[in-house]
DRENDO-1510 file (C-alpha; in Angstrom, 1 decimal, always signed):
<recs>
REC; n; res; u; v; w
REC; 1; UNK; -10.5; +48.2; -38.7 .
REC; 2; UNK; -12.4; +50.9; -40.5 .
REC; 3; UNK; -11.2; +53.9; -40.8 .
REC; 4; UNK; -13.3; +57.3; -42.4 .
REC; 5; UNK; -14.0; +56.8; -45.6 .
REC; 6; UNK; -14.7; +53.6; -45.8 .
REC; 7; UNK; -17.9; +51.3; -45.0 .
REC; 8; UNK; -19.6; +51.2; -41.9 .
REC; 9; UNK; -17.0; +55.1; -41.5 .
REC; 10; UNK; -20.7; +56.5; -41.1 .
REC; 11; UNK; -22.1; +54.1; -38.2 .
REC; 12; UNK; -19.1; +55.7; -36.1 .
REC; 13; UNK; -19.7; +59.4; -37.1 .
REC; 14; UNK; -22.9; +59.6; -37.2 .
REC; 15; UNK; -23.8; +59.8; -33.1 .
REC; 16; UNK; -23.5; +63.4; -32.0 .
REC; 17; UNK; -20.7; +64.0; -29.5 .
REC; 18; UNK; -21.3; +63.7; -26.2 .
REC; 19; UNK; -21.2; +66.6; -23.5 .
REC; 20; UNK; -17.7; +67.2; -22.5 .
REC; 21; UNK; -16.7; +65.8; -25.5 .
REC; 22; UNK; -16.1; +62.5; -26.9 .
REC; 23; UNK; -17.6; +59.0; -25.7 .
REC; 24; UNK; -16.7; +58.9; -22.3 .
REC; 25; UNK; -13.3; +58.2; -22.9 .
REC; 26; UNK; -12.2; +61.0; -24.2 .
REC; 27; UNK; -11.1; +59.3; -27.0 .
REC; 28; UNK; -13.2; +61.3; -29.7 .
REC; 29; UNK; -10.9; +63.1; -31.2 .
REC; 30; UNK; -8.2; +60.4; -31.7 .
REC; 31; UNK; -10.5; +57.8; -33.2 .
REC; 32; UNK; -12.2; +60.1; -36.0 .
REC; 33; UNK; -8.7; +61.5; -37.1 .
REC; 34; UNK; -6.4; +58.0; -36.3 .
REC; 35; UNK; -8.6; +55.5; -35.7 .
REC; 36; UNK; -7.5; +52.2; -33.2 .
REC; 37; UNK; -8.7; +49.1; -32.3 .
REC; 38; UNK; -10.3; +49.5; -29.3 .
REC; 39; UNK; -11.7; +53.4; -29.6 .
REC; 40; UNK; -15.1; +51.8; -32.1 .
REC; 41; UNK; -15.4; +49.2; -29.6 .
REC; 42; UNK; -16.0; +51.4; -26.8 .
REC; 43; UNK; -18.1; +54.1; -29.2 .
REC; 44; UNK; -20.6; +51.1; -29.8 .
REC; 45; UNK; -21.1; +49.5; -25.9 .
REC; 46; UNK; -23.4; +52.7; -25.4 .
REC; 47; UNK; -25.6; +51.0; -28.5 .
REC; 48; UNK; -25.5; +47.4; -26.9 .
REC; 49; UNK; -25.3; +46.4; -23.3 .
REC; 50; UNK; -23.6; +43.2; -23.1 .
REC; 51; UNK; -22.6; +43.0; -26.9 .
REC; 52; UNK; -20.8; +45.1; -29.6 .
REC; 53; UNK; -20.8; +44.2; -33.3 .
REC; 54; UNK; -16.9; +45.6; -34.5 .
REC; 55; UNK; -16.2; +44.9; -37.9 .
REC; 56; UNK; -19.6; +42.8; -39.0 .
REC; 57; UNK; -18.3; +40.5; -35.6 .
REC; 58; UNK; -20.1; +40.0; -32.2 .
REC; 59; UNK; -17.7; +41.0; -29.3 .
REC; 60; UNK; -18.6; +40.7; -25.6 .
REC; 61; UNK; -18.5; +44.1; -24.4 .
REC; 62; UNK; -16.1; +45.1; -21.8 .
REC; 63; UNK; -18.8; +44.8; -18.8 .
REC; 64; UNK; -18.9; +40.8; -20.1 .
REC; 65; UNK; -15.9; +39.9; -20.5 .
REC; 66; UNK; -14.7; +39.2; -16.7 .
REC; 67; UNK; -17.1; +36.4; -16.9 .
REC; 68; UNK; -15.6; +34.4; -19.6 .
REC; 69; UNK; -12.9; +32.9; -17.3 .
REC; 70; UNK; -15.7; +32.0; -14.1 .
REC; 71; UNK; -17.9; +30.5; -17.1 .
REC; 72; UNK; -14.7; +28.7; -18.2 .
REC; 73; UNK; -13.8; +27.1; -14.4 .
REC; 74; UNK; -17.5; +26.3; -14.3 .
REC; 75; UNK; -17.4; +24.7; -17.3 .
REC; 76; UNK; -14.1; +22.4; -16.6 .
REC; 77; UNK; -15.8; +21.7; -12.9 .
REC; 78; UNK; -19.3; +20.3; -14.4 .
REC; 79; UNK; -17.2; +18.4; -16.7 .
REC; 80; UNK; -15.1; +16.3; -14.5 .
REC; 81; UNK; -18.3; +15.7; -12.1 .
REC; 82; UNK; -19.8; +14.3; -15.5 .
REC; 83; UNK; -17.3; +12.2; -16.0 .
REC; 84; UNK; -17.0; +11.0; -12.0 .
REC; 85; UNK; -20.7; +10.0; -12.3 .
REC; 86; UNK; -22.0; +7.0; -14.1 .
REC; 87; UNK; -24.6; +5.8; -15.7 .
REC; 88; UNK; -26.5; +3.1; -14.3 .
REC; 89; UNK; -26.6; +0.4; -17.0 .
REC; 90; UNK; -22.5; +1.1; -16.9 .
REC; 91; UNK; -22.6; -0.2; -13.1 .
REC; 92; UNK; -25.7; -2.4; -13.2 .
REC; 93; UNK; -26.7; -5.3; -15.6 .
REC; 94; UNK; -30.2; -5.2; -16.2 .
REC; 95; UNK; -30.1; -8.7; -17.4 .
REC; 96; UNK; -29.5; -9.9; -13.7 .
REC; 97; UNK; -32.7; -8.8; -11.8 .
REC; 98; UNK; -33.5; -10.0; -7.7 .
REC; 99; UNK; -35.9; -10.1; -6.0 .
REC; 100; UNK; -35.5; -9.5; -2.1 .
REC; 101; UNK; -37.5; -9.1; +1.1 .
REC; 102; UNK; -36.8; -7.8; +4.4 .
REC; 103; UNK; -37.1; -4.8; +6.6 .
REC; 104; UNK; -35.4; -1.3; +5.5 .
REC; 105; UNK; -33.0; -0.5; +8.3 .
REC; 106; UNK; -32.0; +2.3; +7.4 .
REC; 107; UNK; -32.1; +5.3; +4.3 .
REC; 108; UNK; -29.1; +7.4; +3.0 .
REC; 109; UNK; -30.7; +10.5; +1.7 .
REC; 110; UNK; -27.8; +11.6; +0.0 .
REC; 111; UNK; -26.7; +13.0; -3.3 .
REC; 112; UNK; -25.7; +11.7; -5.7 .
REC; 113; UNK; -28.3; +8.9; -5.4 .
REC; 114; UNK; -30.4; +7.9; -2.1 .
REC; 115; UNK; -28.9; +4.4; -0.6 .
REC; 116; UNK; -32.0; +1.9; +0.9 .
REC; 117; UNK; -30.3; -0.5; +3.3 .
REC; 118; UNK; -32.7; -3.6; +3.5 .
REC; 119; UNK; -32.1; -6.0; +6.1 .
REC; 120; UNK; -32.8; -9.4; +4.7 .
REC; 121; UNK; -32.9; -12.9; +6.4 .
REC; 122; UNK; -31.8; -15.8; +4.1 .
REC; 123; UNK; -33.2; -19.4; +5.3 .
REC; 124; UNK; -30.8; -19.8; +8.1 .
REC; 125; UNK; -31.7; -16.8; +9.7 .
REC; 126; UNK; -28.5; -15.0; +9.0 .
REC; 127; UNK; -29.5; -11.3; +8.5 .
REC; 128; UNK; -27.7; -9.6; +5.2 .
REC; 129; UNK; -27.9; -6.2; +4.8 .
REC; 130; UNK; -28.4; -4.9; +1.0 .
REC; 131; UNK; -27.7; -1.6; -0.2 .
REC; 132; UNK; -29.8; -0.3; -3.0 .
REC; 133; UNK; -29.1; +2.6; -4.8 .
REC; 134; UNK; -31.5; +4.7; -6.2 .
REC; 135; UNK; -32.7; +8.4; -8.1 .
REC; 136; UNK; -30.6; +11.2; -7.1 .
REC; 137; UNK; -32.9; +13.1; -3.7 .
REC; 138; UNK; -34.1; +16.2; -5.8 .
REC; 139; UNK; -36.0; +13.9; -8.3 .
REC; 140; UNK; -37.3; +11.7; -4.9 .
REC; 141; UNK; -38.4; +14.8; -2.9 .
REC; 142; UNK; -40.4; +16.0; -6.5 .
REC; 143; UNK; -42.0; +12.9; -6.7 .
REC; 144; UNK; -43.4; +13.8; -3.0 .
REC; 145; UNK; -41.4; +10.7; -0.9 .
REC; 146; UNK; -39.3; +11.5; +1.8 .
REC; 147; UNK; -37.1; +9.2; +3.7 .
REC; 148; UNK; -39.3; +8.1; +6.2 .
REC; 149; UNK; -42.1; +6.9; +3.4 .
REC; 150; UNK; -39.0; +4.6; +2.4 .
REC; 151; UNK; -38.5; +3.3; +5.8 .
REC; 152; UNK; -41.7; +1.9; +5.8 .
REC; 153; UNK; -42.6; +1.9; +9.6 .
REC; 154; UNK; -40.4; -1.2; +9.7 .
REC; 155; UNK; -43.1; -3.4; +7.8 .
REC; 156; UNK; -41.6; -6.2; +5.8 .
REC; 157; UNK; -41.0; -4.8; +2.0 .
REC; 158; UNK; -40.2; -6.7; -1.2 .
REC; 159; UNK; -37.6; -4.8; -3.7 .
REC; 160; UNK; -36.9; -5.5; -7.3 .
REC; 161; UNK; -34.0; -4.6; -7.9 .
REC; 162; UNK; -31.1; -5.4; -10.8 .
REC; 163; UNK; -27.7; -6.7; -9.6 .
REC; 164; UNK; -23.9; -5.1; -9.8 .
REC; 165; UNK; -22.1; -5.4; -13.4 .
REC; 166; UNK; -19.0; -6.2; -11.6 .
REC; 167; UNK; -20.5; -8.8; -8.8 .
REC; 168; UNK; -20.4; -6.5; -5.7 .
REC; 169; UNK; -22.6; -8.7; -3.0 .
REC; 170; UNK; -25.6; -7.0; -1.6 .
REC; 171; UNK; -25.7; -4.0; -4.6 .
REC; 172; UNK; -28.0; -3.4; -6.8 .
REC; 173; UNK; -30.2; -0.5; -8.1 .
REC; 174; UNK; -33.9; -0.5; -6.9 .
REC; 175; UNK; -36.4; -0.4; -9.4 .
REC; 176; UNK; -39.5; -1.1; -6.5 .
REC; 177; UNK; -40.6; -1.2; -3.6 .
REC; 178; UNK; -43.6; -3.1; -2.6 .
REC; 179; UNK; -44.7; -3.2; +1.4 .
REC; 180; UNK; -46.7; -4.9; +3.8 .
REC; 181; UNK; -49.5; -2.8; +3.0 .
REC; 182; UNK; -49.6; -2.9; -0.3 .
REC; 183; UNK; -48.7; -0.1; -1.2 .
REC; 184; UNK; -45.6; +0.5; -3.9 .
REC; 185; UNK; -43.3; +3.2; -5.3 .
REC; 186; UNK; -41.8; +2.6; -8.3 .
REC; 187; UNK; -38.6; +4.4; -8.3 .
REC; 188; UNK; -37.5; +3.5; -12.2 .
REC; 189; UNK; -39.2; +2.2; -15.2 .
REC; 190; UNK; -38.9; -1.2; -16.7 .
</recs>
């Protein structure tokens, strides 16, 4: 706390008084003669808008500091969605790669990650249908695709794609798509 007299006395004297006296507060008076903890703090938000330096420290001014407990929540929220996701080498095993082809019947645009279901016919006939997880929509939708250049019209399409860490039949992550056509989107690097 400073009090008059002693440094940094000068940086609360030396702003003129304000009409009707005082800061605003009416607090004038009390500070110069008995100085308290909050009257400098409250002389110096006129100086800053959103910080006050009391004591050679940054404060948040008063305007700021309801924030600190939404910035807080926010904080805790982003960190247990963090923790809920996961990374993709800690669910798929790059070392086991596939290679699959089949139809897409049908596309989960949906965040987190957009699910390709690929119908796929083994040499039976039997139809298994594969999910493939992919990039999160936002970074798909920037890229220009949309869920009905996934589809593919229902031409025949080849995926790469690399397997579940812990066995899960008919998941993997894509890493490409290659149609009909001829045409491919690579949806992660190698």
């Amino acid at each position: 706390m400073t009090v008059p007299g002693e440094r940094g006395a000068a940086l609360y004297d030396a702003a003129p008084p304000r009409k009707g006296g005082g800061n605003g507060f009416g607090a004038v008076a009390a500070w110069r003669h008995a100085p308290t903890r909050l009257a400098p703090k409250f002389r110096l938000r006129f100086a800053s808008r959103h910080w006050l330096r009391v004591q050679g420290e940054d404060v948040p001014s008063p305007s700021v500091l309801p924030l600190v407990p939404a910035l807080a929540l926010t904080l805790a929220l982003a960190s247990t969605e963090a923790a809920a996701h996961h990374s993709v080498a800690g669910q798929f095993d790059a070392a086991r790669r596939t290679t699959i082809t089949g139809v897409v019947s049908k596309v989960d645009w949906i965040n987190p990650h957009v699910y390709v279901h690929m119908d796929v016919a083994d040499e039976q006939g039997r139809v298994t249908t594969w999910r493939l997880e992919s990039l999160p929509t936002a970074m798909l939708r920037k890229a220009g695709l949309t869920s009905e250049m996934l589809k593919g019209g229902g031409q025949k399409v080849t995926a790469v794609a690399i397997l579940a860490r812990n066995g899960t039949p008919n998941l993997a992550w894509l890493l490409n798509l290659t149609y009909e056509d001829g045409h491919e989107y690579v949806l992660a690097g190698e």
